[in-house]
N, C-alpha and C positions, 0 to 999 in steps of 0.2 A: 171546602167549597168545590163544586163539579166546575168544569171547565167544557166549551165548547169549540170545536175550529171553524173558523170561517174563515173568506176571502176577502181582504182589505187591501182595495186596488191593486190586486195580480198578485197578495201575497197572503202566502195562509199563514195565519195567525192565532192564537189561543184566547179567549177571553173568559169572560165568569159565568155561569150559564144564567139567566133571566134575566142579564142586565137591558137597560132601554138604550136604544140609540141615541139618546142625549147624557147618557152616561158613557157611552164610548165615545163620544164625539168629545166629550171634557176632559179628558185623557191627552186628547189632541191638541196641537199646538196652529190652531187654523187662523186663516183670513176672515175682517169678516161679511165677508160673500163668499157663497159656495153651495152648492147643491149636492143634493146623496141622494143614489140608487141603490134599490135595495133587492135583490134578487130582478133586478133589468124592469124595476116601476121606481119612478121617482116618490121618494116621501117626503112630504110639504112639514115646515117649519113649528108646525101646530102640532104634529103626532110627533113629534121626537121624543117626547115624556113618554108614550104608551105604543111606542113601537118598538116589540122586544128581541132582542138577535136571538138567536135560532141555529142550532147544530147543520149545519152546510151552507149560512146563507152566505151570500155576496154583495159587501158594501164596494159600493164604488162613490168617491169624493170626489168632486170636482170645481177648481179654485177658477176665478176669472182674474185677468190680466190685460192691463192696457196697454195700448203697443201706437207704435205711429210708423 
């Protein structure tokens, strides 16, 4: 299986080449709220099955938190 690197919030990491964003993201241990960036556009909850990471992309995650 080829391997690609990307940037997963400030850190480069290895993953599998043609996987979808909704398979990296099941990997992950998330909230459930939270938004992702994907090379600096946000990608909406509907394209995660057919958005597929990409040799240099950059996810960025980002969790919401209530505060007082």
């Amino acid at each position: 299986m080829a391997m690609v690197q990307i940037t997963l919030n400030g850190i480069r990491k290895e993953v599998a080449e043609n996987i979808t964003l909704k398979d990296l993201l099941s990997q992950m241990d998330l909230p459930k709220f939270f938004v992702v960036e994907k090379n600096m556009k946000i990608v909406y909850k509907e394209n995660f099955e057919t958005e597929l990471i990409k040799n240099g992309d950059s996810i960025e995650i980002a969790t919401f938190c209530g505060g007082g």
